[in-house]
N, C-alpha and C positions, 0 to 999 in steps of 0.2 A: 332555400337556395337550391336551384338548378341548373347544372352545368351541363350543356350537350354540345360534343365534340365534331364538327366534321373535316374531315380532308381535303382539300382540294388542289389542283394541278397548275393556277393560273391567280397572282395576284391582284389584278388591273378588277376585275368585277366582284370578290367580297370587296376590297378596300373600299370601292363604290358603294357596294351596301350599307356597310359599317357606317362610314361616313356621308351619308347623304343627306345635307343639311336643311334638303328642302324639304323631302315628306317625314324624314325622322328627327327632324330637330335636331340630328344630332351633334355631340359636343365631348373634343377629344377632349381626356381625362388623365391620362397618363400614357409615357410612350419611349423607345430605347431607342435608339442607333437608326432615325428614319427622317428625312427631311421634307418638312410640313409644311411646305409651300404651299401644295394641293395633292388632291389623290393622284396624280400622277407622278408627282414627286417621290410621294409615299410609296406607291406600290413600284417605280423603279429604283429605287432605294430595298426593298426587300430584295428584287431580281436580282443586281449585284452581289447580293452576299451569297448566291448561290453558286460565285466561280471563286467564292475563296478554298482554299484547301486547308487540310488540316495540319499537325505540328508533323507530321509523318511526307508531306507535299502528297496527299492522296487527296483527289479532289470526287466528292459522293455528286451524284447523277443521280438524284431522286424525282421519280415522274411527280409526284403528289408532292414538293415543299411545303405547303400551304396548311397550317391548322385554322382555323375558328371554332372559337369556343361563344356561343352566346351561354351568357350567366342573367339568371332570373330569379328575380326574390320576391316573395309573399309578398300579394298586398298589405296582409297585417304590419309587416313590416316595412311599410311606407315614409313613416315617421323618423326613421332612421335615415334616410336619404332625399334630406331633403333639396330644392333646385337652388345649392347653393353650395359656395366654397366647400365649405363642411362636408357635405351629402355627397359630391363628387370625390374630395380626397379619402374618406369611406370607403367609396364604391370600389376607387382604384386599390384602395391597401387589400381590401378581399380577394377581386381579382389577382391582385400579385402574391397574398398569402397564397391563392390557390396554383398561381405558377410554383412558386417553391414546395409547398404538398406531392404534387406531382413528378417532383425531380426537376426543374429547370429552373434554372440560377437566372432572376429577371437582369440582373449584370451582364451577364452575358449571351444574349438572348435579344434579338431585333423583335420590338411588338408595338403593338398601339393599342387602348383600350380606349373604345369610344360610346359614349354614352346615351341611350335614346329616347323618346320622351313622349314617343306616338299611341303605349297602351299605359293602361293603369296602375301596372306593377312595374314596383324598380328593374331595370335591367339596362344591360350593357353585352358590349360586344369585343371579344380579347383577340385578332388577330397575329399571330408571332409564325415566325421563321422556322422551320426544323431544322435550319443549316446555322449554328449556333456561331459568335460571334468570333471563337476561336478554329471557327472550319468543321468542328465536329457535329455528328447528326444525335438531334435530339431523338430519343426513343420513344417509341410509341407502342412500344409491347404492352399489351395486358389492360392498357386505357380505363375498358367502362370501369372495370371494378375499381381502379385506384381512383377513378375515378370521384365514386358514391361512396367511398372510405372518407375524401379528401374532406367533401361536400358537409358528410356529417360532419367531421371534427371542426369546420370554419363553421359550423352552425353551432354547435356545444361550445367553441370555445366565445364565442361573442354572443350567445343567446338570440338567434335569433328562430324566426317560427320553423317546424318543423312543418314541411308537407309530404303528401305523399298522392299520387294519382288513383291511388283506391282506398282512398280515405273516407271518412265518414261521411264527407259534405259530397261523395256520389249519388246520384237517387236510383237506388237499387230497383223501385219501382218498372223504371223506364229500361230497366236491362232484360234482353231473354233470360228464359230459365237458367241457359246452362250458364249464362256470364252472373247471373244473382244470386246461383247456387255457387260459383265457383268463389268469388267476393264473399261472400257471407263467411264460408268454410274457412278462406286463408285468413277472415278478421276473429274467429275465435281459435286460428290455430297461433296468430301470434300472439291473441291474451296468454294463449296456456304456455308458450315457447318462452315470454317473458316472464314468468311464474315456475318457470322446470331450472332443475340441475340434472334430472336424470330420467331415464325411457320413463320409467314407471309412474314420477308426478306425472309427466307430461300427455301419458296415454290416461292417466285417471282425471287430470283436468278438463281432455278431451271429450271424457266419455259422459263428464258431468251435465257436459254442454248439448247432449247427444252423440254429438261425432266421435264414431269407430273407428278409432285404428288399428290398420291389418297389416300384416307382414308377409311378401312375396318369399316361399323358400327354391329352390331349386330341389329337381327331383332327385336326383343321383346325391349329393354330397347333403343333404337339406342347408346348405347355407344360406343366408338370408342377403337375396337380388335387390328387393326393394318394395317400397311401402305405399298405402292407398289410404286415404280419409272418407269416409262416405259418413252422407247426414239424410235421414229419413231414406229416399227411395236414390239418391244422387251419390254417385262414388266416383272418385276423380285421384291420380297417381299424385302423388309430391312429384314428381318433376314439370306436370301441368300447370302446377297450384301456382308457379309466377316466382317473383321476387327472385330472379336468375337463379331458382334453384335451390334458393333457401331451405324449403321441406323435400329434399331430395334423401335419401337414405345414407347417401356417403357424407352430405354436408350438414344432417342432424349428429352423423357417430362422433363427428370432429368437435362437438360440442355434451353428448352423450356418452361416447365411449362406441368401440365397435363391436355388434354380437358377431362371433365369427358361425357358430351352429346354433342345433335345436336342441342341446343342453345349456349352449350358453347363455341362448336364450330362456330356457326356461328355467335359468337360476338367477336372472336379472329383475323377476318382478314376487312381489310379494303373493304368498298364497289367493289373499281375494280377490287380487287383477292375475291371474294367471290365464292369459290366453288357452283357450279350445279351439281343435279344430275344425272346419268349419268348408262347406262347398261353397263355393263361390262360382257366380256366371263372368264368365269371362268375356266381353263385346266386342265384336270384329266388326266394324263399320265397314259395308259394301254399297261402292255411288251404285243407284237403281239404276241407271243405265246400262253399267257395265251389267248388272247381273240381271237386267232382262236380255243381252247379249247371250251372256251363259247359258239360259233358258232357251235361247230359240238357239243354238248349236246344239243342244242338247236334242230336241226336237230332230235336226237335221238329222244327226246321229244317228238317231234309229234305237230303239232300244237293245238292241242286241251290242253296241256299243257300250251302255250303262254300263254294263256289269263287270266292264275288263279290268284290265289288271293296273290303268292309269285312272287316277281320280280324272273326273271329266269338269269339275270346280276346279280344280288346281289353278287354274291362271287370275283369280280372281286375287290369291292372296299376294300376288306380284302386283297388282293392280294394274293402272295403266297410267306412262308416264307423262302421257304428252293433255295427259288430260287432268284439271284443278278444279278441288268442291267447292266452292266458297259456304255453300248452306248444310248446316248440320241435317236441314229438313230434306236435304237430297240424298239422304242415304237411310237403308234399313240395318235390323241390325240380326248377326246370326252368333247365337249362346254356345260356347262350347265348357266345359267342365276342368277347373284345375281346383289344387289344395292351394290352399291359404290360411293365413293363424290369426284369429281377427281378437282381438282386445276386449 
């Protein structure tokens, strides 16, 4: 089961979507406070309730009322929803589980859940109001994550299949380097994250597998910034590594504990995982265009310029804003020297 959320400003064209019986088959399934005549009925049915006011007579002026949520379930789980009474009252009780997961009382709450029938996998489309049926505005603070909280626990609680978009059935084959390195890395960093209670399994399940874990300290205080995984010649930050940040430094302590120095560190692991210190190449990616630029000012300059008292690279590390790399292969790379504590 996946849920993605979007906003919008204008109900007359999702309601069209949602419901459009001609290329989506589709087929309302459940629905609150909207009169179903047709899509026009419906979506000015949602418009009205956006001049009610609240129990306070404050009336909210939201540019975006509009949420859609399409929900989409494994084809494994096909079986489950099937094109019939059953499979429909299903689909709607999920969807409205997952209104209540989120905080919105489907009672009070203008929505229409309508159902589609044009790809292979079960899915459905939830439409609802933010201006809720007693005048007040539903909340939309903090979404994705309550999101993918909600998602799981309506998956664990009715069994249904678990996916994931960089799951096994990717063909890491057909990936570049750095997206097959990077895949591979976060798939034996969550064997070992489901097998840890603490830094020290989790750095020696790491290390079993190959993968290094290193510890960014800061110079002044040595407190520890933040952390890198590297497998064979590829090293890549936990705040890269994906899953909004999952192998980040702040959001492993909350589940590890927090090292605050480089004593506390170095009484967190047993004598023969005891990290050494270690040089590390640190990589500054420069797009080659920008620094064949730098090259030929540099030229202009004169060398009697070189050697003053202003770096004559300096502007490179501001980069340049009005300009985007899309390819890793457009940049070179320039090595500079920091300490790191690598595992």
């Amino acid at each position: 089961m996946i849920a993605k959320i979007t906003t919008r400003s204008d109900f007359s064209g999702i309601v069209n979507y949602a419901n459009n019986i001609k290329e989506k088959s589709a087929r309302i399934i459940s629905n609150n406070g909207v009169l179903l005549i047709d899509n026009s009925t419906i979506a000015d049915s949602f418009q009205a309730q956006l001049r009610i006011p609240d129990i306070n007579g404050k009336l909210h002026h939201l540019s975006k009322p509009v949420k859609h949520v399409s929900i989409a379930f494994s084809p494994e789980d096909a079986q489950r929803f099937p094109d019939n009474e059953g499979g429909d009252h299903f689909m709607a009780q999920l969807a409205e589980e997952w209104m209540k997961e989120m905080g919105i009382d489907p009672e009070n709450t203008q929505y229409v859940i309508v159902r589609h029938f044009d790809k292979q996998h079960p899915h459905c489309h939830l439409v609802f109001n933010r201006i809720a049926n007693d005048g007040s505005v539903i909340s939309d603070s903090n979404e994705r994550r309550r999101n993918e909280a909600t998602c799981r626990k309506i998956k664990q609680r009715h069994k249904l299949t678990f996916g994931n978009s960089n799951s096994q059935k990717i063909h890491s084959d057909r990936l570049r380097r750095y997206d097959a390195m990077k895949l591979k890395i976060r798939r034996l960093s969550l064997d070992a994250l489901s097998g840890s209670k603490d830094w020290n399994t989790f750095a020696t399940l790491l290390s079993e597998e190959g993968v290094i874990l290193s510890f960014s300290l800061s110079e002044g205080s040595g407190e520890i910034r933040g952390l890198s995984f590297a497998l064979n010649d590829f090293r890549i930050s936990g705040s890269k590594l994906g899953l909004h940040g999952q192998f980040t430094y702040g959001k492993l302590c909350n589940q590890f504990g927090r090292m605050k120095s480089y004593q506390h560190f170095k009484q967190s692991f047993s004598l023969q995982h005891f990290p050494e210190i270690v040089l590390e190449k640190k990589t500054i990616f420069i797009p080659v265009i920008r620094y064949i630029r730098i090259l030929k000012d540099n030229l202009l300059a004169g060398s009697s310029d070189i050697g003053g008292s202003q770096s004559v690279n300096r502007e490179y590390e501001v980069g340049q804003p009005s300009c985007s790399w899309s390819r890793i292969d457009d940049r070179i790379e320039e090595e500079t020297i920091s300490y790191k504590f690598k595992m």
